[in-house]
N, C-alpha and C positions, 0 to 999 in steps of 0.2 A: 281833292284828297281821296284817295282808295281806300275803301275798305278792305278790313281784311276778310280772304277768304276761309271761314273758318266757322266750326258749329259749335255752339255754345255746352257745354256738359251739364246735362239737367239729372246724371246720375253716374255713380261710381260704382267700380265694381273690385271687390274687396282681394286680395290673394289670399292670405291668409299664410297658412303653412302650406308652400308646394310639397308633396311627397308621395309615396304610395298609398295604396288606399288602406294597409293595414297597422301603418304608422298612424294615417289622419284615425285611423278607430280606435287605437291606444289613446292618442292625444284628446279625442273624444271620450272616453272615458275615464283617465285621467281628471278632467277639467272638468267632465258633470261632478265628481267625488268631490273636488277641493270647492267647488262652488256649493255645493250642499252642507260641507261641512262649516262656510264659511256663513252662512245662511242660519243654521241651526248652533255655531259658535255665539254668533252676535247676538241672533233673537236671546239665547240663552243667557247672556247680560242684559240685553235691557229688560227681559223680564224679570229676574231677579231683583236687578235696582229698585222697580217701577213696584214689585210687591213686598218687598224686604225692609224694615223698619230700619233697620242698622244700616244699610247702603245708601235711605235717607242721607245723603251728605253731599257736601259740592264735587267734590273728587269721582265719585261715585257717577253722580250725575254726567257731568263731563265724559266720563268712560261710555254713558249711556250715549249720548251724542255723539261720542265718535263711532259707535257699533250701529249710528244710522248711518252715518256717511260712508262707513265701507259697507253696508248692504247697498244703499245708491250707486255705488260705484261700480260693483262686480255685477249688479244687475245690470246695468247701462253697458257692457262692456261683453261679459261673461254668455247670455244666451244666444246675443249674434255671433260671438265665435264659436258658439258649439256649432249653428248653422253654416258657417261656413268650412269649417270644417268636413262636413260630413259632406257637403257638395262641392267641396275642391275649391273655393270661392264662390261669391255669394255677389248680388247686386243689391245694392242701396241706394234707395233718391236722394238727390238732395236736399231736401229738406231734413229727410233721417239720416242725412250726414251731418249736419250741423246741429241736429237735436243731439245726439251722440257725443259730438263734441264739446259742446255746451253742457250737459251735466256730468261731463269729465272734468271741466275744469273748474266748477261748482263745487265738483266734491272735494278736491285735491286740496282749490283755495280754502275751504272751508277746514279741513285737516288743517292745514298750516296754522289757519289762523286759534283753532281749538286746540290745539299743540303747544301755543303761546300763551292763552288764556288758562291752559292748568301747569306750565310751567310757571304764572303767579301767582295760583291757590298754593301751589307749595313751597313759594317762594316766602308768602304768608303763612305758612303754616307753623315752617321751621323758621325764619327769622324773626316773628311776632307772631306766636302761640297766642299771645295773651288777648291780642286785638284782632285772632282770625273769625270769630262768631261773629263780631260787629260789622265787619268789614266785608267778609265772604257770606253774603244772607243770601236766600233762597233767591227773594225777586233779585237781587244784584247779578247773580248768576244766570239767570233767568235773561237777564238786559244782554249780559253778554255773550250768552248763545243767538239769542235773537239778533243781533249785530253780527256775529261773525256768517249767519245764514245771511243775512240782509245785502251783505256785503259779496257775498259771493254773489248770490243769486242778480242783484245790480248792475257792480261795476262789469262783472263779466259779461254782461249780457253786450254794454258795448263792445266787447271785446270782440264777441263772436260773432256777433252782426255785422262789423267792419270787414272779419273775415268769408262773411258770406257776400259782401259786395264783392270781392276778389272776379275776375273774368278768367272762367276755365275753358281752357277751349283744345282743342287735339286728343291726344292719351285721359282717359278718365280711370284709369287702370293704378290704386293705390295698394303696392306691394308692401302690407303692413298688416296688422291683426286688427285695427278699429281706426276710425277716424280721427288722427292725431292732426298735430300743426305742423311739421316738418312734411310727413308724405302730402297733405295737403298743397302747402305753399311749394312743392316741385311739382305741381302740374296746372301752376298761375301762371297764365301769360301776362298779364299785367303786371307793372311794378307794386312793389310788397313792402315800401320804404316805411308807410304809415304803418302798418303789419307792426314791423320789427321797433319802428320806435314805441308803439303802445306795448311791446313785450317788456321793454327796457325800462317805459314809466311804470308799468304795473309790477314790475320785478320788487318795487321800492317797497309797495306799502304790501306785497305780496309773499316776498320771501329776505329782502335785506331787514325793514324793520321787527318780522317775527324771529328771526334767526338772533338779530341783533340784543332784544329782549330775552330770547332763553338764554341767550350766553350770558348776558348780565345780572340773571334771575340764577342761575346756579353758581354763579361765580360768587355772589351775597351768600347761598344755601351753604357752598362748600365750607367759606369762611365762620359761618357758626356753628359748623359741624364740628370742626376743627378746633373749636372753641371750647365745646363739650368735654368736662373731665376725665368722664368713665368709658370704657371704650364699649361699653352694654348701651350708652344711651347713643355714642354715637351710630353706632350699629345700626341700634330702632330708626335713629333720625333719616340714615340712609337707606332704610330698606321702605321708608313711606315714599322716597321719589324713584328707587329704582328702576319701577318697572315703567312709568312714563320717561325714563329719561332712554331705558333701553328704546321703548316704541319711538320715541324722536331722534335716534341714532338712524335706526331702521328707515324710517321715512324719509330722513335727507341724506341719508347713504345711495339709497334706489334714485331718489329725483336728479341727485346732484351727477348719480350715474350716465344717465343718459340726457339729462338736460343742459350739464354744466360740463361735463368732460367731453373735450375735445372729440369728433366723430368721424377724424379723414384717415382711414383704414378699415376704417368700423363696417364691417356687413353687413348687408340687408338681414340676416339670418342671428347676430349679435343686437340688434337692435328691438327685433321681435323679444327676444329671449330677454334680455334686460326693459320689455316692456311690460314682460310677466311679472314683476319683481312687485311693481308697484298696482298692479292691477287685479293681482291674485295673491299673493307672498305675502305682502303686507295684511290685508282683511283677512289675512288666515291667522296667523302668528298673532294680530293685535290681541284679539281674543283667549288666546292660550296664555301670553302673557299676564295679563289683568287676572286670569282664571289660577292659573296653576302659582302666580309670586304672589297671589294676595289672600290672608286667611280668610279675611270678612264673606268674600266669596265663596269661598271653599266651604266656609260653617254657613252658609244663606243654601248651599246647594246642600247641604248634607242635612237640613231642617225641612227644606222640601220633599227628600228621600224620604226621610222619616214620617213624615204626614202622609204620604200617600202608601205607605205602610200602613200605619196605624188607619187608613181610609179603607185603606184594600182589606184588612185583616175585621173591621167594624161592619162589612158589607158583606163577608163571606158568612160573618157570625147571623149576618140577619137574614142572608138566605137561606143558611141550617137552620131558622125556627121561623120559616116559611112554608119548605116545605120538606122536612123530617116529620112532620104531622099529617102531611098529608100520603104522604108515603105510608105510615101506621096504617091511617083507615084506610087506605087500599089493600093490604097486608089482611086487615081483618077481617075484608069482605072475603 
């Protein structure tokens, strides 16, 4: 039996954006701004949450968790394309190829499955108001953040292990922005059968049953919205799920983008660009939305303003009768 002539790939080496070099500095500048602001959007929820009496809530909470998982994701993602950017492509070992990949797909699953978990605090909310206190408790919620991290951080870990057994061997050259599974598995010489079937079992409890649950969890909201006499309450009813239903449009608009639509045309250059969508776009906009459609947050940041006013204004007062005195007696000498 021959083996084969060939070297095993112990590192990749990233493209990134080919361009000129004052395109890559736009695009490097560009992308430091939306990672900063995605940085100081998020921190800016979950601190509030975390010190805000009135955010105390499950809904609330759940928003907090999801502004951990898009900080996890644009950092895992976000500062090795500034670097590669700025050096026309970049090398990566393998090992920081599948660490990369591995809390991409952590985070992503972890969205999904937190996506699913507050489409049925609101499903609770508006279709049994009256049993959501008993039902929606602190430690309950608590059980099912901890699950849905549990679950990511677990079953994928097989996931990605199986893909790091894969045999790379020729071209290590992945013309992509981070280490995904499609440029990946085009540079396996091995067969990828197992690969693709754990894509297809992990699909189930990954995105057919979360998807399968929100559709069935507003499909109940919608009907006792509808139910609702006065068109004031239906109103209120639907502007408490609004803005999680816009962020779960958003998120499986982008995934279903380039993960579920068909890709034989599709560019190397279309493929980058619609991978921005969900790795920067998203953890930008989640934030703004929760921020700008929701009052609680608006009155929790405008109580903040207000204290550190009345802090800044208590301080300035104590340094005028600090040293205004001492200014005097130097005055008198």
């Amino acid at each position: 039996m021959q083996e084969k002539n060939s070297t095993m790939v112990t590192e990749f080496f990233i493209l990134g954006f080919q361009a000129c070099q004052g395109l890559r500095i736009f695009l490097f500048c560009l992308f430091i701004v939306v990672y900063c602001l995605i940085i100081c959007g998020n921190l800016l929820i979950i601190t509030l949450v975390s010190t805000s009496k009135n955010l105390h809530t499950p809904m609330y909470f759940f928003i907090s968790q999801l502004s951990i998982s898009d900080i996890l994701l644009t950092t895992d993602i976000v500062p090795n394309m500034l670097h590669i950017l700025l050096n026309n492509g970049a090398t990566v070992t393998f090992i920081g190829c599948m660490t990369q990949f591995y809390f991409f797909c952590v985070s992503e699953t972890f969205e999904c499955l937190l996506l699913t978990v507050m489409s049925y605090d609101r499903y609770v909310a508006i279709c049994k108001p009256l049993h959501y206190n008993s039902i929606m408790t602190s430690g309950y919620c608590l059980i099912l953040t901890i699950i849905c991290w549990l679950f990511g951080f677990s079953i994928l870990s097989i996931y990605v292990i199986t893909t790091a057994k894969i045999n790379f061997c020729g071209s290590n050259v992945i013309d992509h922005l981070f280490c995904d599974l499609v440029p990946l598995l085009g540079l396996a010489c091995s067969d990828t059968f197992i690969i693709d079937l754990e894509v297809y079992l992990l699909s189930i409890p990954n995105v057919l049953i979360p998807t399968t649950i929100i559709v069935i969890s507003y499909t109940y909201i919608v009907q006792t919205v509808l139910r609702i006499p006065s068109s004031t309450g239906r109103q209120k009813a639907f502007s408490t799920c609004s803005s999680h239903l816009t962020v779960v449009s958003i998120f499986y608009w982008t995934m279903f983008s380039v993960y579920v639509v068909p890709t034989k045309g599709q560019t190397l250059l279309t493929s980058k660009i619609l991978s921005l969508l969900y790795t920067m776009f998203t953890p930008l906009v989640n934030p703004i939305i929760y921020s700008l459609r929701n009052k609680d947050i608006i009155k929790a940041v405008q109580k903040i303003l207000k204290k550190r006013r009345r802090w800044s204004w208590r301080l300035s007062q104590q340094c005028h009768q600090w040293f205004v005195p001492c200014n005097c007696s130097i005055i008198a000498h």
